[in-house]
N, C-alpha and C positions, 0 to 999 in steps of 0.2 A: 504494500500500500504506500503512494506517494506521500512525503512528509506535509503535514500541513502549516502552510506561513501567511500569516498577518500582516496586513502592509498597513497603515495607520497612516495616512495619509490626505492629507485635505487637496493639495495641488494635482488638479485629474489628469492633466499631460503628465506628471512625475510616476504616479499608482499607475498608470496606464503601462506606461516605461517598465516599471519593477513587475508587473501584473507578468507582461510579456516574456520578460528573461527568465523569471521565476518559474515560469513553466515551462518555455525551453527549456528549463533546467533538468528537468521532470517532477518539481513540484507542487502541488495542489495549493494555490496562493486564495488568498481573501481580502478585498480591498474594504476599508471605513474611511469614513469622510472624519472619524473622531470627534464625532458630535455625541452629543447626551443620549447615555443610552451604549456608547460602544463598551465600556467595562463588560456588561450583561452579555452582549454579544462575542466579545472574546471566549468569556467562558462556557456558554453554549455551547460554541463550537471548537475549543481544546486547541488550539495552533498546536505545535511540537516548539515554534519560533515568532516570535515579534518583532517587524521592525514598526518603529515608530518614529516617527517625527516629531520633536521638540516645539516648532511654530505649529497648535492647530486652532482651531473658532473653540471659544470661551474655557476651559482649564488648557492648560497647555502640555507638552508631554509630557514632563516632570511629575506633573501632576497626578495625570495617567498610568505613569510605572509605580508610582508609589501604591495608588490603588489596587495594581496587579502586583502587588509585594507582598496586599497587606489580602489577598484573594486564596482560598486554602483552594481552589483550582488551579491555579494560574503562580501563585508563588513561586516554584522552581522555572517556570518559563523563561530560556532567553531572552533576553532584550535588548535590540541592536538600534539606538537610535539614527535617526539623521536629523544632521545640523546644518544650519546656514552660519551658524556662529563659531566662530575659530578660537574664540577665547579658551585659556585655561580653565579657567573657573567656571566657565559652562561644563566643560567635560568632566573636570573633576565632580561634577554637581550631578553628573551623570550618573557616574561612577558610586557616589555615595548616597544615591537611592537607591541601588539596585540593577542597574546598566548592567550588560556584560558589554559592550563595544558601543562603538560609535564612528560615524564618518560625515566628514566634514561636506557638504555640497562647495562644487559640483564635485560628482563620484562620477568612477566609471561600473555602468550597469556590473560587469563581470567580476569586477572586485566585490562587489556585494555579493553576490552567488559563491564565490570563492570563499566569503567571509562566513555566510550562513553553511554550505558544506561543513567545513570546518567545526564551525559550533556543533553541527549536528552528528559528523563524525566523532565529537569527545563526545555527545549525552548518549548516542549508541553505544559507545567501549563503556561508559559507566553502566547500563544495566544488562551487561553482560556479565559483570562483576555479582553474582550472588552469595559473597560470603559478610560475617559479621568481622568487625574491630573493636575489638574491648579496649580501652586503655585508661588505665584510672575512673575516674566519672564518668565520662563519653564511651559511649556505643555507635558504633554504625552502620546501619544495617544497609548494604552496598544494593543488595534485591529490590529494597524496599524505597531508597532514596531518600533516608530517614536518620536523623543523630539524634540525640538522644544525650542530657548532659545530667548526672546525678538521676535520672529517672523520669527529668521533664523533657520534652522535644523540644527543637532546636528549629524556627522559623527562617531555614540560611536559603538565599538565590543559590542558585545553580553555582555562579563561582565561586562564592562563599566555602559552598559545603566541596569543592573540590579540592580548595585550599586546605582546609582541616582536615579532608579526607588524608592529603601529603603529609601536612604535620603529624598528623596521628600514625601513620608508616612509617616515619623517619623523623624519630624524636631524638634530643640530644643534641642534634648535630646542627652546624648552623647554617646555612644557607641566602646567598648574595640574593640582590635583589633580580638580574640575569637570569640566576639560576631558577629561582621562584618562575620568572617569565615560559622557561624552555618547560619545568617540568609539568606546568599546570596549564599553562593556555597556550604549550603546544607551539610546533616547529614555525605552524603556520600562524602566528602571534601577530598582531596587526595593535599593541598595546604599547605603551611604556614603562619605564621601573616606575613613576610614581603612584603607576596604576597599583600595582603590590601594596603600595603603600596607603592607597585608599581603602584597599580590599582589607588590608590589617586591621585597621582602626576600625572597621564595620565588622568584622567576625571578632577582634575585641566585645566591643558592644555587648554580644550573645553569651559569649563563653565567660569574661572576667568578671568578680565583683565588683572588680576596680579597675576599669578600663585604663585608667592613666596610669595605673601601679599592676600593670597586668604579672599573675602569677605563672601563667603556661606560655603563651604566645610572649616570648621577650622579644627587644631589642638587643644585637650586637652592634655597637658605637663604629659607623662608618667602616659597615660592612654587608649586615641583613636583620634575618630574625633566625633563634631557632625558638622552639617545642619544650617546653622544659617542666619540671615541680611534677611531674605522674608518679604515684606512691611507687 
């Protein structure tokens, strides 16, 4: 069965564009104008992938991915914004909603298809994975798509829960922020180190008491992070 992808798009020559390559692709695509009303309609109909655009008519996408963060349908959903806006601080803003990517307009149609592949190549390798990871308080149930921290669930996006999926494999040891890039989002990585760096601070959030005195996910001083304190 074709994967199904979301295009959240208000400009109809652009959805038209993505509509088309998307399914060249051999993907089963779905356009929204991102009007009132599209949240309901994501989750109806389940994407596997979202792209969304940041500029739409009345909440904008920001807005929108927070809602799909805060959706126990749609929570682990990719989400691949697009921007007219080149700024840092858009993307990071991206980023610490809930984003997994983002691309700047103008794109080239095939870069997106290349980008979504890719995503959807990692969510395939992960539910091929059905076994458990104990480690100290965290479980993770790889089948299930599920962590689990002292007993309560863990509400992580898709890059979130792959990042601690790593840590929790390879605890102890410390790892650049390159390295983070290559093991977790992959050869075909279209991100930068300070993405890691957002992604930390947001799986902080979940996992520490004390997000700014975190006990497991530390800081190495001008180098990375490692995994640490598991009895």
């Amino acid at each position: 069965m074709a994967k199904r992808i979301a295009i959240v798009e208000d400009e109809a020559e652009l959805a038209a564009l993505l509509d088309y390559n998307l399914t060249r692709g051999g993907y089963q695509s779905y356009v929204l104008a991102g009007n009132k009303g599209t949240l309901k309609d994501l989750e109806a109909w389940k994407p596997d992938l979202i792209v969304l655009d940041v500029m739409l008519p009345g909440d904008d996408g920001f807005e929108l991915c927070r809602q799909i963060r805060q959706s126990p349908v749609l929570a682990r959903t990719p989400v691949l914004f697009l921007t007219a806006r080149s700024d840092e601080v858009d993307r990071v803003l991206g980023l610490e909603i809930g984003g997994d990517d983002y691309m700047t307009k103008p794109f080239s149609p095939r870069e997106l298809v290349a980008r979504v592949k890719a995503h959807l190549r990692r969510a395939e390798r992960d539910e091929e994975e059905d076994t458990a990871i104990e480690a100290g308080p965290f479980k993770l149930d790889r089948g299930a798509h599920r962590v689990f921290l002292s007993g309560q669930e863990l509400n992580l996006t898709s890059t979130e829960y792959k990042l601690l999926e790593f840590f929790l494999t390879h605890t102890g040891r410390a790892y650049s922020r390159d390295q983070l890039l290559e093991e977790v989002w992959g050869q075909q990585r279209f991100v930068t180190p300070r993405t890691v760096d957002v992604h930390v601070r947001r799986l902080r959030e979940h996992i520490e008491a004390e997000p700014d005195n975190p006990r497991y996910l530390t800081t190495v001083r001008g180098f990375g992070y490692r995994f640490e304190g598991l009895p």
